[in-house]
C-alpha positions in Angstrom: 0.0 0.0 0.0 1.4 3.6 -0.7 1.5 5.9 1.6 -0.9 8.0 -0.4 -3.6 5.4 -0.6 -3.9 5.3 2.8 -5.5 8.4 4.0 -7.7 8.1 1.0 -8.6 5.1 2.7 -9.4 6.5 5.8 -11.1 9.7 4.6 -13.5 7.0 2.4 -14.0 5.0 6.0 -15.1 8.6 7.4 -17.2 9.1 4.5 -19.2 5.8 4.9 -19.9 6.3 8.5 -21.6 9.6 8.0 -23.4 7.9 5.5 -24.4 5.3 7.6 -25.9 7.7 10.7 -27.8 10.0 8.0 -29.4 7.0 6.0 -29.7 4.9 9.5 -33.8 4.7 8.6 -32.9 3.3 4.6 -35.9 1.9 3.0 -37.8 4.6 4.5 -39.8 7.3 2.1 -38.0 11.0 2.9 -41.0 12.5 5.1 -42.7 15.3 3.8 -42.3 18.9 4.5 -46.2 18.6 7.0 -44.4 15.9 8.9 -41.0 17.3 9.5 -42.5 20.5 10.7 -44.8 19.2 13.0 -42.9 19.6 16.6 -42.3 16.1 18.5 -44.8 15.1 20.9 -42.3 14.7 24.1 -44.7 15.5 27.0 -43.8 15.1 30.7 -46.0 12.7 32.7 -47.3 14.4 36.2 -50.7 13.3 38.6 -53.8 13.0 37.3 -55.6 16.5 37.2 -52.0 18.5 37.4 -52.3 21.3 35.1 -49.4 22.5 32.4 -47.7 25.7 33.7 -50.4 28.2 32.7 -51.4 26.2 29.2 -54.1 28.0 28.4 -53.1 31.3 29.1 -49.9 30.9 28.1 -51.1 29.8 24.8 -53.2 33.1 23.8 -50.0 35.5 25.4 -48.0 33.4 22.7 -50.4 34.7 20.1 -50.3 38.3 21.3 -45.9 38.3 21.6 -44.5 41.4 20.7 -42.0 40.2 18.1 -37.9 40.5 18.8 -36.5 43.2 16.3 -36.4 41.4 12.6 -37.6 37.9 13.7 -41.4 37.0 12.4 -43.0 35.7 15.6 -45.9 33.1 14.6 -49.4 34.7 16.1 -51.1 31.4 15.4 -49.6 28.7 18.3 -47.4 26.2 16.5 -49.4 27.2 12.9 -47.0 30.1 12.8 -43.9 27.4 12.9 -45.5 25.8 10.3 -43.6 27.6 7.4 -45.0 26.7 4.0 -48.1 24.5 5.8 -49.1 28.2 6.5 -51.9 29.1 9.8 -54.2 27.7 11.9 -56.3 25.7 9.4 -53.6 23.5 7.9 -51.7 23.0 11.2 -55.2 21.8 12.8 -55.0 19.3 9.6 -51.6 18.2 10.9 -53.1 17.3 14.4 -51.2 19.5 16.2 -52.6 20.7 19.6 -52.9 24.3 20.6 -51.6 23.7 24.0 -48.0 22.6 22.3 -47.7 26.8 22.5 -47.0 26.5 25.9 -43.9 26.6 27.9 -44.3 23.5 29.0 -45.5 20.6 26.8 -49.0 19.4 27.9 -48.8 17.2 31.0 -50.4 13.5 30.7 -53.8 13.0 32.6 -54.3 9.0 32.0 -51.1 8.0 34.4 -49.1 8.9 37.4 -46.1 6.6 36.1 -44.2 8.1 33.1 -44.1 5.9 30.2 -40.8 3.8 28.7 -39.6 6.7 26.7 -40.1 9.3 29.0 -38.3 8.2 32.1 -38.1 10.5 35.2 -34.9 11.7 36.3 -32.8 9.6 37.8 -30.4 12.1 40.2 -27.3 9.2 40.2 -27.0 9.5 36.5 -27.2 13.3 36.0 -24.4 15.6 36.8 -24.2 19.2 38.4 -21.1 20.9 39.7 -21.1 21.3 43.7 -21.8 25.5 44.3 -21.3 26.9 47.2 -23.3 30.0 48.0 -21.2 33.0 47.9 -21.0 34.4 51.5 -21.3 38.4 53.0 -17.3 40.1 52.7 -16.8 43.6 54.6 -16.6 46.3 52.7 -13.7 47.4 54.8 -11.6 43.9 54.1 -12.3 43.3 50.9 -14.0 46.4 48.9 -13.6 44.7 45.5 -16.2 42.4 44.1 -14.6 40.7 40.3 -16.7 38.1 37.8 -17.5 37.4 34.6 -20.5 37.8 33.2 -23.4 35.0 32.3 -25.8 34.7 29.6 -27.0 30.9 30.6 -29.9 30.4 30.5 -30.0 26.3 31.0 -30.6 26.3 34.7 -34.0 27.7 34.4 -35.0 25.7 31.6 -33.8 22.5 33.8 -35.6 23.8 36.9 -39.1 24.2 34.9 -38.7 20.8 33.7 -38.4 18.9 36.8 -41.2 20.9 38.6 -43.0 19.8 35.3 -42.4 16.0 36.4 -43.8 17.3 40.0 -40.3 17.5 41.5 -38.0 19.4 43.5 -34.4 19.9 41.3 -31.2 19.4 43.0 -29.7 21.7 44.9 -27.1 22.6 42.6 -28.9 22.3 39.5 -30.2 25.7 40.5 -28.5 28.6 39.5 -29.5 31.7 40.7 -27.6 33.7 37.7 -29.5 31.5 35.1 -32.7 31.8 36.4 -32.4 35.7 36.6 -30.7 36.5 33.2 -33.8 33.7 31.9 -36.1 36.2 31.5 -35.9 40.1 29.2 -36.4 43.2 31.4 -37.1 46.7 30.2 -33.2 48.1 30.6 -32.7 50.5 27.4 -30.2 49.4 25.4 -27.5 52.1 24.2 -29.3 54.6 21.6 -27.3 54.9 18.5 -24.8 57.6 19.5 -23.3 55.4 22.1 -19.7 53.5 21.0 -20.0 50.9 23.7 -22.4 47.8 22.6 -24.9 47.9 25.7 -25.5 50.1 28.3 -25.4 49.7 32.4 -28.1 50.3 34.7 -27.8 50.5 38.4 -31.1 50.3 41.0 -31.0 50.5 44.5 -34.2 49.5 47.0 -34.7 47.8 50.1 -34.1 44.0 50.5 -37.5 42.4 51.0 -36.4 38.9 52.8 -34.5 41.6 55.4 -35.9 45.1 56.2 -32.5 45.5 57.7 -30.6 44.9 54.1 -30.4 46.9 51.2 -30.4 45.4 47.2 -28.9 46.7 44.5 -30.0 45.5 40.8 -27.1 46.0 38.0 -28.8 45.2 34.3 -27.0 45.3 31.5 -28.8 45.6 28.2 -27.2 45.3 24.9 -27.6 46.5 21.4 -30.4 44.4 19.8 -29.5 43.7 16.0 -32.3 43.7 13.3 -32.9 40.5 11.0 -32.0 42.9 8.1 -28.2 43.6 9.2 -27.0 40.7 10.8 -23.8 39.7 9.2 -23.7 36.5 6.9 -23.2 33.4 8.8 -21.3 30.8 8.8 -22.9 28.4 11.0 -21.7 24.4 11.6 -24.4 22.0 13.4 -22.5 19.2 15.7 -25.3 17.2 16.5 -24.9 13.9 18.9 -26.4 10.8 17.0 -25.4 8.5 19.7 -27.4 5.8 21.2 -28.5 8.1 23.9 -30.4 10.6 21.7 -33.0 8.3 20.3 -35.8 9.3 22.7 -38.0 11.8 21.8 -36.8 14.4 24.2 -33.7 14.5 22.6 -32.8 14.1 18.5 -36.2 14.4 17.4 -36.7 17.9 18.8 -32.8 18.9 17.8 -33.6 18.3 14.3 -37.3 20.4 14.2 -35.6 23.2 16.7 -32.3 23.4 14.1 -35.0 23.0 10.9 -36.9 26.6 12.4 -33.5 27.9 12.7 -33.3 27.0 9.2 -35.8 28.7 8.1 -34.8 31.8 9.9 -31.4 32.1 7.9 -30.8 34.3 4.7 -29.2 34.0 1.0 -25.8 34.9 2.7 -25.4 32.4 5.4 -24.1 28.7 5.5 -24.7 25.8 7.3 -22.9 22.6 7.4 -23.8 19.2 9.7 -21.4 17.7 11.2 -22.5 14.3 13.8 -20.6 11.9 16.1 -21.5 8.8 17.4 -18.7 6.2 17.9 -16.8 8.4 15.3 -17.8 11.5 13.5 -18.3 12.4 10.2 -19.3 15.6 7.6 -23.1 14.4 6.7 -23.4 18.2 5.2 -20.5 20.3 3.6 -20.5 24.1 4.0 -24.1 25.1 1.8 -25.8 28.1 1.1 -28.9 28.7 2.6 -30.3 29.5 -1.0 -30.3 25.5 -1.0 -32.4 25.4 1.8 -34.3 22.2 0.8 -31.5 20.5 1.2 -29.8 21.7 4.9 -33.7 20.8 5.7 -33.3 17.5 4.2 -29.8 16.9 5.7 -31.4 17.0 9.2 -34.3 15.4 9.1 -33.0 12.0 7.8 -30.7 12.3 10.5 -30.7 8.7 13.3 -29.2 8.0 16.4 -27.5 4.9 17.5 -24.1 3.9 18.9 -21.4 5.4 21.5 -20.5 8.5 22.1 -17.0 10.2 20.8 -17.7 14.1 21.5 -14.0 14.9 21.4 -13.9 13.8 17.9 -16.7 15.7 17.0 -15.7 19.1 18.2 -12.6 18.6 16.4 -14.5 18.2 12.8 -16.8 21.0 13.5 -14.1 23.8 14.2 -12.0 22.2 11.4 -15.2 22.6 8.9 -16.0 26.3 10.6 -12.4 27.9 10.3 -12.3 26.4 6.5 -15.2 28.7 6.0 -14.6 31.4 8.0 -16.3 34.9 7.0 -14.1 37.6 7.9 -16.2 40.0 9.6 -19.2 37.4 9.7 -20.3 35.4 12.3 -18.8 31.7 13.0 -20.5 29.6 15.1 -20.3 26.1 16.2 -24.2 24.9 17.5 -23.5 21.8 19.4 -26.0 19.7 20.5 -26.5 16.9 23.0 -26.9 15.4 26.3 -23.2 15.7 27.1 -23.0 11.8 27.8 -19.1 11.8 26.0 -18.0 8.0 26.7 -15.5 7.2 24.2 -12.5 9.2 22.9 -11.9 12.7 24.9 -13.7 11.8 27.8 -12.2 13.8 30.8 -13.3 17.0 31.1 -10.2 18.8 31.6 -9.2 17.3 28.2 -12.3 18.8 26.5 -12.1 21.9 28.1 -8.5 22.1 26.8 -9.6 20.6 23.5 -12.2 23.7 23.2 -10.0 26.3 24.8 -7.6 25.7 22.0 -10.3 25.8 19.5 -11.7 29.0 20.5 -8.6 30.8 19.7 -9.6 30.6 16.0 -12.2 32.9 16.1 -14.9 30.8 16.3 -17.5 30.9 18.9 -19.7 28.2 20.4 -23.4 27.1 21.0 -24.5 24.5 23.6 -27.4 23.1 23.3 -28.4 20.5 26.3 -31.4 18.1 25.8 -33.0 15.3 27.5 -33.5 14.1 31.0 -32.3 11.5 33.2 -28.7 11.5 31.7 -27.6 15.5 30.9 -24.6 16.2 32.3 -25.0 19.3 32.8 -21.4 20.3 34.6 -19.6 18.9 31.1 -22.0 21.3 29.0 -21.8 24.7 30.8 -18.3 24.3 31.5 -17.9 23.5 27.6 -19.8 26.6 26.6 -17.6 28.8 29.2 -14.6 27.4 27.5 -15.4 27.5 23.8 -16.7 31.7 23.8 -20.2 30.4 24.1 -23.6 30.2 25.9 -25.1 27.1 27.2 -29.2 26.8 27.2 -31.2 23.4 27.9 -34.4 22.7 25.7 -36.4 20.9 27.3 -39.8 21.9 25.0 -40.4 23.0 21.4 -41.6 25.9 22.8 -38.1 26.6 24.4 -35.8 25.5 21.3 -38.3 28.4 19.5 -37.3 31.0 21.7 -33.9 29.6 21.9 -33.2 29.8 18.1 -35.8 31.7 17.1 -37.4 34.5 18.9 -33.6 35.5 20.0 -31.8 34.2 17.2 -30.0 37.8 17.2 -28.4 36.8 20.9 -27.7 33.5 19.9 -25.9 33.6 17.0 -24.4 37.2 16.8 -21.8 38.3 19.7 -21.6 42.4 20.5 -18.8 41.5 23.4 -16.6 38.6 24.8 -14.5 38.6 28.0 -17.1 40.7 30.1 -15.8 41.5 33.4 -17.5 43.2 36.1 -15.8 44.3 39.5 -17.9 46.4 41.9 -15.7 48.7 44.3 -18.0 49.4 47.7 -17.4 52.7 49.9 -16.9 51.1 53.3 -18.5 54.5 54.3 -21.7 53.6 52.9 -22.3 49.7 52.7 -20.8 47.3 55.4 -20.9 43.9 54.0 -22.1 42.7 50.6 -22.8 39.7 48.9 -23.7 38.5 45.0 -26.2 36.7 44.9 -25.5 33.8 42.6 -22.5 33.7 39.5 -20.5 31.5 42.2 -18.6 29.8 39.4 -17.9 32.9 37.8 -15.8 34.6 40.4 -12.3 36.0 39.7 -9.7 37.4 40.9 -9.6 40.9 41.3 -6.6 41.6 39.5 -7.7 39.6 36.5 -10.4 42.9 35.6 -7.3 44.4 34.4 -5.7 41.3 32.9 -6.8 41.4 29.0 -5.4 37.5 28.8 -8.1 36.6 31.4 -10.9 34.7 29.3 -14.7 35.8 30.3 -18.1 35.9 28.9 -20.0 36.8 26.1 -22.6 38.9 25.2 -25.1 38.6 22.5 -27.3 41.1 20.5 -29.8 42.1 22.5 -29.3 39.9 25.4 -30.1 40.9 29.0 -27.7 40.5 32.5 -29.1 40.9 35.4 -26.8 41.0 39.1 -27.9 41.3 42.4 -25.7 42.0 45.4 -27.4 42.1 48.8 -26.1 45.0 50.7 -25.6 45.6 55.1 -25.5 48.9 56.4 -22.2 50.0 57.9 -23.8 50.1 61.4 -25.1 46.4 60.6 -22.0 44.6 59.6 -20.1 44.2 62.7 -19.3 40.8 62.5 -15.6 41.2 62.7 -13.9 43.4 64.7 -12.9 47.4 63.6 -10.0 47.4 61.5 -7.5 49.7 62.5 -5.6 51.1 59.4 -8.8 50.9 56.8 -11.1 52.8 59.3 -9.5 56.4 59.3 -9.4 55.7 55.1 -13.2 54.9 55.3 -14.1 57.7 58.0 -12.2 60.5 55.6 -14.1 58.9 52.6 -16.5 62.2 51.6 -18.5 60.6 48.9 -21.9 60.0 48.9 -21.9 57.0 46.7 -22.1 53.9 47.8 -20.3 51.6 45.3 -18.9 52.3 41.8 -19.6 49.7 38.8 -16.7 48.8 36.2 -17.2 46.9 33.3 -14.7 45.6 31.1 -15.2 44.2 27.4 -13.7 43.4 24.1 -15.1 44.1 20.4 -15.7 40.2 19.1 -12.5 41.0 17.0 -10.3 43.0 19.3 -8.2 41.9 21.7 -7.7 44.8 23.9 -10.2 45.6 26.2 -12.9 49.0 27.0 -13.6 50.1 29.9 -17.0 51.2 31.2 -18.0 52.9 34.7 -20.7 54.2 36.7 -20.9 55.7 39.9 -24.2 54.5 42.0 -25.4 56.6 45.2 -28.4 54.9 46.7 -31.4 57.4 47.2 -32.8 55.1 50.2 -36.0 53.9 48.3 -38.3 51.4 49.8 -38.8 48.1 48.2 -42.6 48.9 47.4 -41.0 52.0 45.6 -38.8 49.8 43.3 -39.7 49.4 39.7 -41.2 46.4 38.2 -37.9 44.8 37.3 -36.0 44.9 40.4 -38.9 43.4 41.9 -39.7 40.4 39.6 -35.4 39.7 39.6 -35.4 40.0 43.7 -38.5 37.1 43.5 -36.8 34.9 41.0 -33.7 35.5 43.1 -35.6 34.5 46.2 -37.2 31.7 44.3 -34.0 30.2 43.6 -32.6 30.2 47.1 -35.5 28.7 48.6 -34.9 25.9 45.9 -31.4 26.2 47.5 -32.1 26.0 51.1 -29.8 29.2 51.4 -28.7 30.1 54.5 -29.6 34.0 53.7 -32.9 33.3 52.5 -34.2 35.2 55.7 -38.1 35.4 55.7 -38.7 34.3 52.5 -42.0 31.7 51.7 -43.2 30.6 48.1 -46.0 32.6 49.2 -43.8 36.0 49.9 -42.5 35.2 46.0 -45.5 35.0 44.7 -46.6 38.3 46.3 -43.4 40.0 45.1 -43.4 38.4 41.7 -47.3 39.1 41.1 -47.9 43.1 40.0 -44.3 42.4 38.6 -45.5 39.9 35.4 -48.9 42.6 34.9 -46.7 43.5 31.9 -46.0 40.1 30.2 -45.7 40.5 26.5 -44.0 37.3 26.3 -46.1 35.5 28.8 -42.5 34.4 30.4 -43.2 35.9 34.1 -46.5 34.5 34.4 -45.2 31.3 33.6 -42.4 31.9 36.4 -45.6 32.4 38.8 -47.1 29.0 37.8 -43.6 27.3 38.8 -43.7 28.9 41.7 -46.8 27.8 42.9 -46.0 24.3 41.7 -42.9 23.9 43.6 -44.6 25.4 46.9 -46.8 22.8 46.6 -44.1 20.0 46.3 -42.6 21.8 49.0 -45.5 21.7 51.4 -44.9 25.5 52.3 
């Protein structure tokens, strides 16, 4: 054998293995355009007489949406998904039911027990890193608070679904960052003048789990981009096909969430499909999205079956992206699966490394977790953190359409990477704080300055919301005075109580911009506080009560949902009422 013959060879091996996953259903007719639209029917299974998280109502907000800048927003339920089916009439000859417009899927009424396919959650063979809650620091000690920014979203995603199977998550499936930065507030974004990609807004209130605490609400909004001027795309889909993405839950619903996403893309962007199993192969070179028909077709004949070689994968997909990279486009790797990697690059550390290497090329990343029972959710977000990426869990058509849909701007285009926040307190003014959630986030102080310090991204038009909980000078004495920082803090003159810094990089730039705003705190009441502070301080309470926290003070299900309520009266999205719903489903799980 020459030694040219053999890679030939092996690239011809590759070749027939990718054939092999996409034609995995040969004999079969290619399904038509009604049945590969119609969403999979993955329900949960709950109690008899348990009602969906606001169904009904959640359906007709659905219809009444207020559309993200450039993206059509169906007003018809699942008819508007429907693409050339067209509305209401032709998806009600396609079976589907109105209630599929709902968060959650439609729970089952004939059976307590779920069925075969759709398994509970079993807590031994899903993963979550350990978090421990971030603790109260004196201002006087240690007046610097440093982290990286978050646009997860998974978290909340995860949390809904179990409440959905009538169950308490795990402790540290909950995190408090994911579930606030979940939802949109009303934070301007820059107007059009502004250089800097978002803007920074700073609200101060009293703390409504203790009258004797202050909060402080910093929401960062950034530049929305219209459908119109996003830059072409060059997009690669690295979707698991291994034997544990069979169930419905899992491949079915990546192939119709990617297929909308599909639909959603223009004359200048690309998409290639890339898949692992046992070993990965290029089912879909680079293609214009003028040939839609057939990235569409690519996907859907798409089967699952085997083990599971993600490091393999990743390595195809960047290969593919950086061989079509569009200067001064977007280049994205979408990745998704359950994050069960048990072959090849297994270790974490070596697929964080793999993707840290990989990110360097300019290309950014997309996780997309699915499925129950299995996700590993610790591999996937710290993936995503690694690779210059965002990690959200679709648990629901309804969520992979608002994932890759309604903010398709967020998801695909990045405004700013290696976001750094670091809050300097006035000893003067605030005792002791303490951020309420990001506890994986946290970094050293001296890495704000330190432009080789990787951090997060932020996409067009995304929302980030922080909370710290703040102690009065006169109500921090748990240490006692210290004796060279207390004549600094006594000459201290200004009447503001903590300055916010913000550093970030332009996606192409690797030196970074500084942002800052000093914040003096009026002394407003809680009841005074505007709708968003509110609705984040109940979704922050709602997660530490998930949490057990040791500072959840007086907090009840029943105090969130008094908090939360006149906070969701403006619901365009029908997102916060929704949040209401899971409330009241987990305080009834919880007995409180």
């Amino acid at each position: 054998m020459s030694d040219i013959s053999l890679p030939r060879r092996l690239s011809s091996i590759v070749a027939l293995v990718a054939m092999a996953v996409v034609q995995g259903g040969c004999g079969e007719d290619q399904p038509n355009r009604a049945a590969r639209d119609q969403p999979p029917q993955v329900g949960y299974a709950a109690p008899a007489g348990t009602p969906a998280f606001a169904a009904g109502e959640l359906s007709a907000q659905a219809k009444r949406a207020a559309p993200a800048a450039g993206v059509n927003v169906p007003r018809d339920g699942y008819a508007g998904m429907m693409g050339g089916m067209g509305g209401a009439h032709e998806a009600k000859k396609a079976g589907l039911s109105a209630s599929l417009w709902s968060r959650e899927l439609p729970l089952k009424q004939k059976s307590e027990v779920p069925t075969t396919a759709e398994k509970a959650p079993q807590a031994e063979t899903e993963t979550y890193a350990a978090i421990a809650e971030n603790a109260f620091h004196q201002a006087t000690a240690e007046p610097l608070s440093t982290f990286s920014i978050d646009v997860d979203t998974a978290s909340y995603a995860n949390v809904r679904r179990y409440l959905a199977q009538n169950m308490l998550p795990p402790r540290d499936a909950v995190r408090i960052e994911e579930l606030l930065n979940y939802f949109p507030y009303d934070d301007a974004p820059p107007d059009s003048s502004s250089k800097d990609p978002f803007a920074v807004h700073v609200e101060v209130a009293g703390c409504p789990w203790n009258a004797a605490h202050r909060l402080a609400r910093v929401g960062i909004a950034a530049r929305p981009i219209d459908q119109s001027r996003r830059p072409a795309s060059n997009l690669v889909f690295l979707i698991d096909v291994s034997g544990s993405m069979q169930t419905p839950n899992k491949l079915p619903l990546v192939q119709w969430g990617l297929q909308r996403l599909v639909e959603q893309l223009g004359e200048n962007d690309q998409v290639a499909l890339v898949v692992y199993a046992g070993a990965s192969g290029l089912v879909l070179p680079s293609t214009s999205c003028l040939d839609r028909t057939r990235i569409l077709d690519a996907i859907e004949q798409l089967r699952a079956g085997g083990s599971t070689n993600g490091g393999a994968g990743i390595q195809l997909a960047y290969d593919v992206a950086v061989k079509n990279f569009l200067k001064g486009g977007t280049n994205r790797v979408i990745l998704a699966t359950d994050g069960d990697f048990n072959v090849g690059t297994t270790s974490l550390d070596q697929l964080t490394k793999l993707i840290e290497a990989k990110a360097k090329s300019g290309v950014f990343l997309s996780v997309l977790g699915f499925g129950m029972g299995n996700i590993k959710d610790a591999t996937l977000e710290r993936v995503a953190d690694k690779g210059n990426g965002h990690y959200a869990y679709i648990d629901t058509p309804r969520e992979a359409y608002k994932v890759l849909v309604e903010e398709m701007g967020s998801t695909l285009v990045t405004v700013a990477k290696d976001v750094k926040i670091q809050v300097e307190f006035n000893p003067a003014k605030v005792g002791a704080y303490r951020l309420i959630g990001y506890e994986n986030r946290i970094l050293a102080h001296q890495d704000f300055n330190d432009d080789t310090k990787d951090a997060g991204e932020v996409g067009a038009g995304h929302h980030v919301t922080a909370l710290y909980e703040l102690v009065p000078p006169d109500g921090a004495n748990r240490i006692d005075p210290l004796k060279y920082t207390k004549a600094a803090a006594s000459g201290n003159a200004s009447d503001e109580s903590f300055t916010v810094k913000l550093r970030y990089k332009p996606p192409a730039d690797d030196t970074s911009r500084l942002m800052e705003i000093g914040v003096t705190d009026p002394g407003r009441t809680f009841a005074d506080a505007s709708a968003d502070l509110k609705f984040a301080a109940a979704v922050a309470g709602f997660g530490m009560l998930l949490r057990d926290s040791a500072n959840k003070g007086t907090l009840t299900y029943a105090g969130v949902l008094e908090i939360a309520g006149p906070a969701a009266a403006r619901d365009p999205g029908g997102y916060r009422r929704e949040f209401l719903a899971g409330v009241q489903r987990a305080r009834g799980l919880a007995g409180r």
